[in-house]
N, CA, C and O of each residue as an XYZ file, in Angstrom:
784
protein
N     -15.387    -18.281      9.899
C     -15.161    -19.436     10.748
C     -14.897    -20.690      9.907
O     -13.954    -21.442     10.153
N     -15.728    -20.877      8.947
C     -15.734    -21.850      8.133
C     -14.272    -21.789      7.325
O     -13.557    -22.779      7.480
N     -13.798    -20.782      6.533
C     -12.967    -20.517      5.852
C     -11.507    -21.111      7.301
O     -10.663    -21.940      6.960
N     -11.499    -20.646      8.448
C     -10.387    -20.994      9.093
C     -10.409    -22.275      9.307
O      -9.291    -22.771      9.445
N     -11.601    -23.230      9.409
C     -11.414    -24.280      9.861
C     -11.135    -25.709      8.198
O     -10.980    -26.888      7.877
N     -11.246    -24.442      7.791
C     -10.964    -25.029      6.228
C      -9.475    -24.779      6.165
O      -8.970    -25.735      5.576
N      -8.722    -24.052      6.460
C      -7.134    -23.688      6.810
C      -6.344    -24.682      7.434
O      -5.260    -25.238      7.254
N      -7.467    -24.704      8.388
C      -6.354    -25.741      9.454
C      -6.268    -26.884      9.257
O      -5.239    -27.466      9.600
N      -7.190    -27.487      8.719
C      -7.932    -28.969      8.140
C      -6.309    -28.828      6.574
O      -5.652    -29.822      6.264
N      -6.157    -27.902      6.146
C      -5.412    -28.219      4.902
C      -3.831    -27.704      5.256
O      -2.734    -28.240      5.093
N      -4.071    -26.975      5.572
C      -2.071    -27.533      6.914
C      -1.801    -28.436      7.871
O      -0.693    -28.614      8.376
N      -3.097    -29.184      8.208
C      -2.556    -30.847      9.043
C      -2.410    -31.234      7.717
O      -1.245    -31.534      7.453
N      -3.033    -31.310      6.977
C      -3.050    -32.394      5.906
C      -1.772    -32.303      5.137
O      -1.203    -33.339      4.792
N      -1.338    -31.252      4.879
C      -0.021    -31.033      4.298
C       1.106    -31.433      5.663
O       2.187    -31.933      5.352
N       0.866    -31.246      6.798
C       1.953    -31.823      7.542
C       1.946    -32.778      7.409
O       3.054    -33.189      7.065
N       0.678    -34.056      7.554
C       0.315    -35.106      7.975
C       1.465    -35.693      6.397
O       2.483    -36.377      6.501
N       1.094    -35.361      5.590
C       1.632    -35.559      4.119
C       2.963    -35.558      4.374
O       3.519    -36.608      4.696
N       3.466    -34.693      4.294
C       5.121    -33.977      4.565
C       6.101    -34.896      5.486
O       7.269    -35.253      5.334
N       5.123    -35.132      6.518
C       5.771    -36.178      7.306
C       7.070    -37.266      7.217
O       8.114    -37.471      7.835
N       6.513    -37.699      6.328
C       7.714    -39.005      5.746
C       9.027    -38.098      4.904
O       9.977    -38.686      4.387
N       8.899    -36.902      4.890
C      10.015    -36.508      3.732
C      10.984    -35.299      4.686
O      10.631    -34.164      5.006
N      11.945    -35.813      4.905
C      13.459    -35.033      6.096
C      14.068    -34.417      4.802
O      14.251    -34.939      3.702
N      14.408    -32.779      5.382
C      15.131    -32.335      4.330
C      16.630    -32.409      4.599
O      17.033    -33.466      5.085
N      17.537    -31.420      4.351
C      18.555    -32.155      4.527
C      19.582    -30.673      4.959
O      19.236    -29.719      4.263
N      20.426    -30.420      5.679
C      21.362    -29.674      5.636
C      22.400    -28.700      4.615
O      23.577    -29.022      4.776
N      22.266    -27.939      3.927
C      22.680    -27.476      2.804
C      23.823    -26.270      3.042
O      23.552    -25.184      3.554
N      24.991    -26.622      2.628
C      25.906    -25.059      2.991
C      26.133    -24.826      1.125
O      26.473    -25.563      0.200
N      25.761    -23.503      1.251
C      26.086    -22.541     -0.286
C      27.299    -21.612     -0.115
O      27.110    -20.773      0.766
N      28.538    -21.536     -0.747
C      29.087    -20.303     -1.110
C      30.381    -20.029     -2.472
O      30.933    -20.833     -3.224
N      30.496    -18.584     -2.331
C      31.171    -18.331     -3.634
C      31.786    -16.702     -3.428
O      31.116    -15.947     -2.724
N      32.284    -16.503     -3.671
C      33.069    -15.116     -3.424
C      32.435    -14.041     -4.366
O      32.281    -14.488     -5.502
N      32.102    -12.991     -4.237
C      31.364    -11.691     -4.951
C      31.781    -10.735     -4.260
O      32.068    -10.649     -3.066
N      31.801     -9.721     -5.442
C      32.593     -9.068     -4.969
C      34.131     -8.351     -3.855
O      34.335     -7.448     -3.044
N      34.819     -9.396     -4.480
C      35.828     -9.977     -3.408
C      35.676    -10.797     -2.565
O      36.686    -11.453     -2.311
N      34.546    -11.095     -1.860
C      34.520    -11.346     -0.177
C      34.037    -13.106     -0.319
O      33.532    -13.546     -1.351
N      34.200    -13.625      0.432
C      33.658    -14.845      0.546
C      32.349    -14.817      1.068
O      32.218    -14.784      2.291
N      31.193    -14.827      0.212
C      29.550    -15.433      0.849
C      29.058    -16.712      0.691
O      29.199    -17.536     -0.214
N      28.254    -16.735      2.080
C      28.027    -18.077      2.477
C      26.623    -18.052      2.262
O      26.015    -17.094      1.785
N      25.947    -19.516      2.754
C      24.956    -19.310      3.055
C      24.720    -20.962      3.587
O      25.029    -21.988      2.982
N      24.000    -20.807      5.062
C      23.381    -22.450      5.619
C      21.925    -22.686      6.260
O      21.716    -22.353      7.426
N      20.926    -23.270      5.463
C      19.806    -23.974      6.147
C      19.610    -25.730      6.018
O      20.053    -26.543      5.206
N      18.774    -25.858      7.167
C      18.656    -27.076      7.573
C      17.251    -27.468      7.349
O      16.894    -28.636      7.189
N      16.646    -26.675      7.347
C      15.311    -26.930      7.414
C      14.243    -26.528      6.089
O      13.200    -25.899      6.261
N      14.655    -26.950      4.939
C      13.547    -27.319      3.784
C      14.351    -26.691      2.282
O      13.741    -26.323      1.278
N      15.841    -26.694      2.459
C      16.130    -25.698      1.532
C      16.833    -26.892      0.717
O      17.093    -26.608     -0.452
N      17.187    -28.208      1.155
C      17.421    -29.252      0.094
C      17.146    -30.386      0.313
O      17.444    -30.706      1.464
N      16.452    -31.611     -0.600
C      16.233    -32.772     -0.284
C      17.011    -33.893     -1.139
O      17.546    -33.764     -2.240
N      16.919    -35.029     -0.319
C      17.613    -36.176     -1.258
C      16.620    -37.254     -1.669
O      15.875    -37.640     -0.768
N      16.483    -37.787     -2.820
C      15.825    -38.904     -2.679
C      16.658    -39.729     -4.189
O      17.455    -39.499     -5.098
N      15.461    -41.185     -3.410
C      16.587    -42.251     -4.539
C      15.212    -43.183     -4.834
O      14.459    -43.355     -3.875
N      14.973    -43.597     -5.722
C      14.256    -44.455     -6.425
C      14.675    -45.817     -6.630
O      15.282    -46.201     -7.630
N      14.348    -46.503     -5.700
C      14.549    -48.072     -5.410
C      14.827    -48.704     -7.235
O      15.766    -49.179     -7.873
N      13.523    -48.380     -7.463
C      13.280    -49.111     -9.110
C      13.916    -48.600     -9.948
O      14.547    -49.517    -10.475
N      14.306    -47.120    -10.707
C      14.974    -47.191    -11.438
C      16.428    -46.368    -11.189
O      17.050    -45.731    -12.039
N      16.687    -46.514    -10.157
C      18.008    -46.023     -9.072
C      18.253    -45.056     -9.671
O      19.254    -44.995    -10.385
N      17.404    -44.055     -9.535
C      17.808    -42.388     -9.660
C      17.496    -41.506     -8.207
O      16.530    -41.254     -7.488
N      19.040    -41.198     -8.272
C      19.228    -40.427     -7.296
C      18.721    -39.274     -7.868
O      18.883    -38.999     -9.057
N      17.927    -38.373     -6.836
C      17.921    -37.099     -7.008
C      18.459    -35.973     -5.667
O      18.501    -36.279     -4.475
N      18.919    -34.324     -6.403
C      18.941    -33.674     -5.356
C      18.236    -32.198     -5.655
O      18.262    -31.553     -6.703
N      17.909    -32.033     -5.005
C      16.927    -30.798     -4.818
C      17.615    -29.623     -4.326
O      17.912    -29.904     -3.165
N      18.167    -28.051     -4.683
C      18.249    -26.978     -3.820
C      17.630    -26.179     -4.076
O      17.459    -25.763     -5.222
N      16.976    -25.624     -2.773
C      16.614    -24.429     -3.476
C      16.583    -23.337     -2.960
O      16.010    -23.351     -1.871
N      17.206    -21.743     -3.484
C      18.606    -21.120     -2.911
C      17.400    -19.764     -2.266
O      17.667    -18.953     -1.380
N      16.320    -19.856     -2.898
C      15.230    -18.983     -2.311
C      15.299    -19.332     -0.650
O      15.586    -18.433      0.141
N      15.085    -20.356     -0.308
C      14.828    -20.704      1.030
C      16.339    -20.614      1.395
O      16.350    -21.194      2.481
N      17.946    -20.140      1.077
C      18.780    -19.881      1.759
C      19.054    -18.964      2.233
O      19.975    -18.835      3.039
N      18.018    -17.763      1.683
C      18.437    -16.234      2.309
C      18.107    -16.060      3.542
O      18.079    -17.252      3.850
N      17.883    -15.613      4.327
C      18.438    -15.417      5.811
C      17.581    -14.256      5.663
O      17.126    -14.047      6.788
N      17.037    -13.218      4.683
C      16.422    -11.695      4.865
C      17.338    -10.405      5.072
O      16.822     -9.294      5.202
N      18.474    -10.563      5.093
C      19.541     -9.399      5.348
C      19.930     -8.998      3.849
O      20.809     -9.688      3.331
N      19.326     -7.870      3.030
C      19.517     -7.624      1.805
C      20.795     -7.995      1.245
O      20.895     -8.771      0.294
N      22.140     -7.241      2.044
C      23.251     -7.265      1.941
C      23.554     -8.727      2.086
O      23.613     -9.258      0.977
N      23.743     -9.462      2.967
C      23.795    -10.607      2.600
C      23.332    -11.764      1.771
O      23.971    -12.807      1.629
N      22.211    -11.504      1.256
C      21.538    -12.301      0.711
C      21.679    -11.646     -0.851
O      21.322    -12.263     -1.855
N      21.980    -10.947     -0.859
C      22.465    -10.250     -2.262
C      22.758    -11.168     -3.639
O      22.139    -11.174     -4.703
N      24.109    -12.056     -3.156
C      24.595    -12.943     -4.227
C      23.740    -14.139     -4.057
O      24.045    -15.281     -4.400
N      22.752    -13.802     -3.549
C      21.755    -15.580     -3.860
C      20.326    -15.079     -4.587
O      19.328    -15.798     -4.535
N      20.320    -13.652     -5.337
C      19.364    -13.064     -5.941
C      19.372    -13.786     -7.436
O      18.351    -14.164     -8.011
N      20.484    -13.884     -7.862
C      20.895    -14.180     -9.049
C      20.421    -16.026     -8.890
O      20.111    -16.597     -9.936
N      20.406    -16.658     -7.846
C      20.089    -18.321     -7.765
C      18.544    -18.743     -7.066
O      18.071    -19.777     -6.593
N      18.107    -17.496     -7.258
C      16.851    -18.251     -6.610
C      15.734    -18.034     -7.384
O      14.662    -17.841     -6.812
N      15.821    -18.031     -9.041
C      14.529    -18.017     -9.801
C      14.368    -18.998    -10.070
O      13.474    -19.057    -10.914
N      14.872    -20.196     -9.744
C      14.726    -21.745    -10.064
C      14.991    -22.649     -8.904
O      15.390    -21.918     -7.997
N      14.961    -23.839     -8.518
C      15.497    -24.480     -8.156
C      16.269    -25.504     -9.136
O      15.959    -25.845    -10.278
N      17.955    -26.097     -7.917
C      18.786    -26.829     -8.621
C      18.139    -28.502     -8.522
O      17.719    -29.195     -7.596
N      18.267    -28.645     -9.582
C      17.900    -30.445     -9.642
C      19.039    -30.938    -10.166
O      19.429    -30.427    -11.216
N      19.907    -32.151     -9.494
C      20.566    -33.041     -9.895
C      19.841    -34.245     -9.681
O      19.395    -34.643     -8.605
N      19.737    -34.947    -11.112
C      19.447    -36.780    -11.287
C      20.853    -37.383    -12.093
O      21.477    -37.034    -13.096
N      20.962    -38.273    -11.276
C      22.208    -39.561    -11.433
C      21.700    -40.929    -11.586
O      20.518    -40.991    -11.250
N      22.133    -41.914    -11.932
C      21.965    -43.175    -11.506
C      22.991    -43.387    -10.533
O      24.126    -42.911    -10.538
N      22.495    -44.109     -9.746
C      23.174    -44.884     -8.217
C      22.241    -45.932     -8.528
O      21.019    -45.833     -8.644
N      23.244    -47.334     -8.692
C      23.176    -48.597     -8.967
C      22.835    -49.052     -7.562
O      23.432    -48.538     -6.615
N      21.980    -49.914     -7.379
C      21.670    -50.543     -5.948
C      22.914    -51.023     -5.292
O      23.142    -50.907     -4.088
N      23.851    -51.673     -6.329
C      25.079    -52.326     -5.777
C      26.309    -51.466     -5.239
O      27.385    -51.885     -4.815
N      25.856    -50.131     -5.372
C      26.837    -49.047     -4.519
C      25.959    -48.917     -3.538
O      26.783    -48.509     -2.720
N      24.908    -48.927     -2.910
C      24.242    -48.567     -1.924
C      25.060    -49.468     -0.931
O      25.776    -50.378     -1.349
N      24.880    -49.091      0.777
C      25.922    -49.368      1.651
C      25.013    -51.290      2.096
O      23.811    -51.430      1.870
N      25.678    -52.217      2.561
C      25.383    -53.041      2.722
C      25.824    -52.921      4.165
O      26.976    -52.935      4.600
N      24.258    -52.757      5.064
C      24.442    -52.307      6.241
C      25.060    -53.421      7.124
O      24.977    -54.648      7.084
N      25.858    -52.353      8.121
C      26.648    -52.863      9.132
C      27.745    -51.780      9.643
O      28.369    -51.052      8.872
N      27.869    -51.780     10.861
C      28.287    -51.398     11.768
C      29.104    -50.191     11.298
O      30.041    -50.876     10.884
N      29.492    -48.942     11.034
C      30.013    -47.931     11.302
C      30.716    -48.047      9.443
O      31.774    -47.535      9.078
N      29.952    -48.689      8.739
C      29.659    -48.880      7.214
C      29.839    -47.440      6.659
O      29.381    -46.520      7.336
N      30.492    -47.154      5.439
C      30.888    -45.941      4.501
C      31.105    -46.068      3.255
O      32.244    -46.534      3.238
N      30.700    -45.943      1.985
C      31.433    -46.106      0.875
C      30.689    -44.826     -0.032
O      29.512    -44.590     -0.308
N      32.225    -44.003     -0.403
C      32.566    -43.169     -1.668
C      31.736    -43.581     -2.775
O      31.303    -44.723     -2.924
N      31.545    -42.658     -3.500
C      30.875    -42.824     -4.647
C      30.920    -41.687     -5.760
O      30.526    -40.582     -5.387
N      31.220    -41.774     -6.682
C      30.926    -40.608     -7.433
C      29.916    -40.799     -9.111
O      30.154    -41.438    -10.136
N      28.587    -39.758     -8.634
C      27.875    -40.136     -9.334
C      27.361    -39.090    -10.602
O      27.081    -37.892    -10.547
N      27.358    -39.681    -11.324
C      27.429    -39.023    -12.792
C      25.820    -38.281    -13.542
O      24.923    -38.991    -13.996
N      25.797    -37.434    -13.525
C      24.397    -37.236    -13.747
C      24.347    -35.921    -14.551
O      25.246    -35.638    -15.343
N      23.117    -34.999    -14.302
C      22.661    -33.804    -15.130
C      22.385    -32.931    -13.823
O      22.132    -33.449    -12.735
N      22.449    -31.756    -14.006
C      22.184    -30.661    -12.971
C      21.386    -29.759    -14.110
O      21.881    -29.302    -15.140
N      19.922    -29.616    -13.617
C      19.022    -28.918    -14.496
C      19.008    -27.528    -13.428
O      19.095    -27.703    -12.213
N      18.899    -26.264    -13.971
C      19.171    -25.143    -13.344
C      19.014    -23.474    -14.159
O      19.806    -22.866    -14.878
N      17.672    -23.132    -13.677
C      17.907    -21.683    -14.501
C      17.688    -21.875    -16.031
O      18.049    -21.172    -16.975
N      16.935    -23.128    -15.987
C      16.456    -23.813    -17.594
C      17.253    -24.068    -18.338
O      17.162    -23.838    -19.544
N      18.310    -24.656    -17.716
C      19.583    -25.025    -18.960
C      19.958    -26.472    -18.104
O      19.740    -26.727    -16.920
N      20.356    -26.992    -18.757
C      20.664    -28.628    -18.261
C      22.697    -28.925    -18.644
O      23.278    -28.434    -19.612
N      23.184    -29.594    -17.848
C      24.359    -29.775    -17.921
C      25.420    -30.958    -17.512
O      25.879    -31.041    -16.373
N      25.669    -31.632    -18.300
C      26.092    -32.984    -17.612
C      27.498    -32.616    -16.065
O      28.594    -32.084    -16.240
N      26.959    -33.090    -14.788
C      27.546    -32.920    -14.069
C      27.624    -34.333    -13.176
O      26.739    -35.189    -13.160
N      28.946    -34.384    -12.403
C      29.193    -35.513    -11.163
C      29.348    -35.014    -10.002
O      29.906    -33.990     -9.608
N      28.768    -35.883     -9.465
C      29.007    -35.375     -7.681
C      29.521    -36.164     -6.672
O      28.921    -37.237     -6.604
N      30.446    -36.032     -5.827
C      30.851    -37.294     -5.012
C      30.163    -37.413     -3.907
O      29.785    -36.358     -3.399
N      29.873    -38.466     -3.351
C      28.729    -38.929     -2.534
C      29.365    -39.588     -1.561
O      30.051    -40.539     -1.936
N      29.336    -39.386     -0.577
C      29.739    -40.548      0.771
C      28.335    -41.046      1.728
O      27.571    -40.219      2.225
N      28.183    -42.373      1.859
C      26.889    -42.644      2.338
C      27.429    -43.719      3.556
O      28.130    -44.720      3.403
N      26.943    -43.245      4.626
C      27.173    -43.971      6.002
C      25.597    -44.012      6.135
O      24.562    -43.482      5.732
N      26.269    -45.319      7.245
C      25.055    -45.711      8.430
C      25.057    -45.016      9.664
O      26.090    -44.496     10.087
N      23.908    -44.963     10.316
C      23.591    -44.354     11.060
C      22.938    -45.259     12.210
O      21.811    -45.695     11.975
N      23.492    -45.556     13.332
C      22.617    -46.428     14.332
C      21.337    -45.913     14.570
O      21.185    -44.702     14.726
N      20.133    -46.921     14.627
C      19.122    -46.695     14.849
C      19.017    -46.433     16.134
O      17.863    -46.405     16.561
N      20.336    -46.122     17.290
C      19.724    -45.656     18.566
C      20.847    -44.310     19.214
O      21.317    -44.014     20.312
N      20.912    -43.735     17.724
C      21.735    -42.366     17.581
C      20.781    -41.318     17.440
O      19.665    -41.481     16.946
N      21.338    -39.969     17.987
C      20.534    -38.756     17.997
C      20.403    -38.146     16.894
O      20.080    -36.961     16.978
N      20.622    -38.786     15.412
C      20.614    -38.256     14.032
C      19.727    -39.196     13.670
O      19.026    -38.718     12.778
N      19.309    -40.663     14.006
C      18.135    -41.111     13.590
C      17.372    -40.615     13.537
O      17.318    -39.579     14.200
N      15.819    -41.161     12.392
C      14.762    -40.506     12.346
C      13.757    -41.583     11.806
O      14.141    -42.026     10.724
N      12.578    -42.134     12.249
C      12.045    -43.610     11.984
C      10.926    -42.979     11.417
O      10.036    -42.456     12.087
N      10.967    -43.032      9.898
C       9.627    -42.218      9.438
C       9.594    -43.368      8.424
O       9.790    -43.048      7.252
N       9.362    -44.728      8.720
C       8.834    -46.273      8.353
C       9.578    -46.384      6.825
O       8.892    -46.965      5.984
N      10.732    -45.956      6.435
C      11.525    -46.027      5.211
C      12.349    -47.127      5.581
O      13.298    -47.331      4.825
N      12.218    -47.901      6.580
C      13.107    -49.023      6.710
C      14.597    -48.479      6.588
O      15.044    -47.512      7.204
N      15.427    -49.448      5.489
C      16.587    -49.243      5.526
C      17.070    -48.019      5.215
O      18.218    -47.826      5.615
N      16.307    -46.707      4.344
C      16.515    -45.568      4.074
C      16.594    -44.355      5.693
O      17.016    -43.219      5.912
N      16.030    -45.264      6.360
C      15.966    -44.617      7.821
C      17.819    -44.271      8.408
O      18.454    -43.455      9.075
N      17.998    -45.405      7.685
C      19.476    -45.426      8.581
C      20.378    -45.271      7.368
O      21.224    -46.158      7.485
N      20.560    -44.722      6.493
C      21.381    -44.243      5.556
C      21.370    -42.640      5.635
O      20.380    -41.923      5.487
N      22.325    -42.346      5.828
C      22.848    -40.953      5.655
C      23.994    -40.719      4.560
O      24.809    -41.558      4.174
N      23.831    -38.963      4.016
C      24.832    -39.203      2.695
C      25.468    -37.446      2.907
O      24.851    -36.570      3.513
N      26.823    -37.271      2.236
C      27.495    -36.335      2.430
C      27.693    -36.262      1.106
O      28.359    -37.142      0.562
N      27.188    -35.276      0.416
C      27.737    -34.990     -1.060
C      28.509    -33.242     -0.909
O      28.556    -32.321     -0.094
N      28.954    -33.546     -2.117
C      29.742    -31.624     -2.964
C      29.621    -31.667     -4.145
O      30.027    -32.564     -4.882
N      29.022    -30.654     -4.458
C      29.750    -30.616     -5.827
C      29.701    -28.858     -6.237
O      29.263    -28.001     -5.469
N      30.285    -28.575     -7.689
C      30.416    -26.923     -7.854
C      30.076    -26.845     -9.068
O      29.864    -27.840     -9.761
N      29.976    -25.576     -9.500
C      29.300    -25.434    -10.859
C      30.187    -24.009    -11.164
O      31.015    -23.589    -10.356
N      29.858    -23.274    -12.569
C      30.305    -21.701    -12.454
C      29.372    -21.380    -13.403
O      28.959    -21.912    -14.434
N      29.128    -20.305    -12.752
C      27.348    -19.590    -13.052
C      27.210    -19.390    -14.580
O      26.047    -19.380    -14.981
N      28.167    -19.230    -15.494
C      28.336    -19.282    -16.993
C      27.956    -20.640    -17.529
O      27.763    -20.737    -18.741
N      27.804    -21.903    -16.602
C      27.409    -22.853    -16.961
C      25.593    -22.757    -17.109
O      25.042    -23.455    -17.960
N      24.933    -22.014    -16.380
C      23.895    -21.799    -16.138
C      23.063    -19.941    -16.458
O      22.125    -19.247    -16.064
N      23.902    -19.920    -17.158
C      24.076    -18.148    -17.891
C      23.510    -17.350    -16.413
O      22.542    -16.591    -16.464
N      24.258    -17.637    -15.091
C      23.800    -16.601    -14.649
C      24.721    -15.590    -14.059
O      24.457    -14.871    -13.095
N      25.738    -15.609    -14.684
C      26.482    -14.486    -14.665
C      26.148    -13.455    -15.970
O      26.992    -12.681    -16.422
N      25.032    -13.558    -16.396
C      24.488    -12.512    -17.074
C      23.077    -11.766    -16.309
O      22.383    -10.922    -16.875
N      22.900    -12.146    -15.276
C      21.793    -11.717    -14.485
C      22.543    -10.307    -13.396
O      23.620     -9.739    -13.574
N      21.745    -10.120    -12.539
C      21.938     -8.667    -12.354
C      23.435     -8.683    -11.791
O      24.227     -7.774    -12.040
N      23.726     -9.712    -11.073
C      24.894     -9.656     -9.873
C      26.038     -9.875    -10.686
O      27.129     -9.441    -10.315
N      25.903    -10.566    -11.865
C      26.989    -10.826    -12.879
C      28.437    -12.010    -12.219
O      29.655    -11.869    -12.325
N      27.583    -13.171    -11.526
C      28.399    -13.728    -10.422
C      29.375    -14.581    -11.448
O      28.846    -15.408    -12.192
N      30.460    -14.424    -11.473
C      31.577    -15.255    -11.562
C      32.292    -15.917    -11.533
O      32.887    -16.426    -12.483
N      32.466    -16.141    -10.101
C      33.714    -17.183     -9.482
C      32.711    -18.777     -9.085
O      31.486    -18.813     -8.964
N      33.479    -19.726     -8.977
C      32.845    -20.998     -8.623
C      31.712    -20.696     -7.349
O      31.749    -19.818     -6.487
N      30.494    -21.993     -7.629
C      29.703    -21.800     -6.396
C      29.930    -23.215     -6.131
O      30.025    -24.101     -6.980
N      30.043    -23.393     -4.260
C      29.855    -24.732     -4.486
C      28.788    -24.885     -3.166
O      28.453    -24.112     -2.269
N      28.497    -26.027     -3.451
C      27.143    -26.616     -2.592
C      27.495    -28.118     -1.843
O      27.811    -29.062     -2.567
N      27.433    -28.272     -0.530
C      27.587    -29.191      0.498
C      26.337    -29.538      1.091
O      25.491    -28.787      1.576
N      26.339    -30.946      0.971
C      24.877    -31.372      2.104
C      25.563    -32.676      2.821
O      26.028    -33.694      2.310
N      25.454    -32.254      4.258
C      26.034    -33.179      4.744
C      25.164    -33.775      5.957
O      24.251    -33.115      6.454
N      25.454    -34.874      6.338
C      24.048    -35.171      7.050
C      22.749    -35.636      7.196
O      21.987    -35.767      8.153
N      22.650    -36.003      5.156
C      21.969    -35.686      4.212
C      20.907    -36.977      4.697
O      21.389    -38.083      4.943
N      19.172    -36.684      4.827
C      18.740    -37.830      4.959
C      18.079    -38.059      3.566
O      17.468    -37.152      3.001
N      18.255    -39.571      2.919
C      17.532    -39.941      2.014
C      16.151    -40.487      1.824
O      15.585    -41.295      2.560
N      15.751    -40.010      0.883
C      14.085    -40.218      1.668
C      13.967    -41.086     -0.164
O      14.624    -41.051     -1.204
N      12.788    -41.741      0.314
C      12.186    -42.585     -0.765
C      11.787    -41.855     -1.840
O      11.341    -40.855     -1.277
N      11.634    -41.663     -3.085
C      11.172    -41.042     -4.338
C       9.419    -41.610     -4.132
O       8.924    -42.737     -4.165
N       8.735    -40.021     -3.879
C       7.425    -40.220     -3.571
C       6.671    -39.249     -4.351
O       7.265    -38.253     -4.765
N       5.342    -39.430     -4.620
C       4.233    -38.203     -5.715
C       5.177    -36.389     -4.943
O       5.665    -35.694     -5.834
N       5.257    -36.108     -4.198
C       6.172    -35.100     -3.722
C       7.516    -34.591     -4.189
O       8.024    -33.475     -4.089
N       7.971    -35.765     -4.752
C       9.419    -35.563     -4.881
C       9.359    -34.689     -6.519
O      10.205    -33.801     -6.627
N       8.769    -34.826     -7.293
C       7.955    -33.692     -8.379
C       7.703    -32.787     -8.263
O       7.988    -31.942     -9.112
N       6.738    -32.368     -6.650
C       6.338    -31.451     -6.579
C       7.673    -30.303     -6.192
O       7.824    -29.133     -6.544
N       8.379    -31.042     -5.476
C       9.610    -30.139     -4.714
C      10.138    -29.598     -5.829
O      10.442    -28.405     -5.791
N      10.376    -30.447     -7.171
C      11.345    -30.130     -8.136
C      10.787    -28.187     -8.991
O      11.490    -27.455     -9.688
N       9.332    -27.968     -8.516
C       8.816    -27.410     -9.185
C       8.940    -25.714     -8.347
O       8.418    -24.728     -8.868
C-alpha cells in the first residue's frame, strides 16, 4: 500500500514537473532498402528549447520513441535509437520574431548535431511564426512570449556522418528530420535531463 502510494505521489510530481515543457511534432525518413520509410510522433519524441541568456537554441530527437512497435517497420530506426539527436546553435535574440500579427522570419542556424557519440558541425533552417493567443495551437504554460512562438525547422544528415551505416542495418541514403509546429519551451534543469 505504502509502496503504491509512494508511486503515485512520484508520477504527479513528475507530471506536475513536466508540465511547463510541450514537445513538439517530429516527421523522420530515409529510404532502406529501396522503399521509402517514414516515421511521425507528436507526443515526447522531440523538444525545442532556447536559452534567453546565452541564446542557444537547442533540439532534441529521440528516434526510440518513433517506433510505432511493428518490427518491420520500425526496422530502419534500430540503427537511430541508441542515442538521442542533440542539435545546439546560437540564435541571436535579434532574429527572434518581434511579435505582431501573422509575423514569420527564416533563419538559418549554424550549430553542432551531437549523435551516436560523434559530434558534427551542422545548419538548420528555422522558420518561427506567431501564433494568436486565441488559436487552437496555443498553449499558456506562463512562458510569456515563448507561449506564442512557434518554429518549423529541417534539416538531414547521412548516417556515415554518424558511423551508423556500420551498425546492423548498414543505412545509407540521406535521413531527414522535420518538426513543424514546433513549441519552444524555455531552457530549464530538464532540458539536460532530456538530452540524456
Amino acid at each position: 500500500m505504502k509502496i503504491n502510494l509512494l508511486l503515485i505521489l512520484c508520477f504527479c510530481s513528475i507530471n506536475i514537473f513536466c508540465q511547463n515543457i510541450n514537445p513538439s511534432a517530429v516527421f523522420a525518413r530515409t529510404c532502406y532498402n529501396k522503399q521509402e520509410c517514414f516515421s511521425f510522433n507528436d507526443n515526447g519524441a522531440s523538444f525545442l528549447f532556447y536559452n534567453q541568456e546565452s541564446h542557444e537554441f537547442t533540439v532534441i530527437v529521440d528516434f526510440n520513441i518513433l517506433k510505432i512497435g511493428n518490427d518491420t517497420l520500425d526496422k530502419w530506426l534500430e540503427d537511430l535509437s541508441g542515442t538521442k539527436l542533440v542539435f545546439k546553435g546560437v540564435l541571436n535574440s535579434e532574429n527572434l520574431l518581434i511579435l505582431s500579427q501573422h509575423n514569420s522570419k527564416s533563419i538559418t542556424v549554424n550549430g553542432t548535431i551531437s549523435f551516436n557519440e560523434i559530434s558534427t558541425s551542422h545548419s538548420i533552417e528555422l522558420t518561427m511564426f506567431e501564433l494568436s493567443d486565441k488559436g487552437l495551437l496555443y498553449r499558456n504554460n506562463e512562458q510569456d512570449y515563448y507561449d506564442r512562438l512557434k518554429a518549423n525547422l529541417q534539416f538531414s544528415f547521412y548516417p556515415k556522418e554518424f558511423s551508423l551505416h556500420k551498425k546492423e542495418h548498414h543505412l545509407k541514403k540521406t535521413i531527414t528530420v522535420l518538426i513543424y509546429n514546433g513549441y519552444i519551451n524555455k531552457t530549464s534543469p530538464l532540458t539536460e535531463k532530456l538530452q540524456n
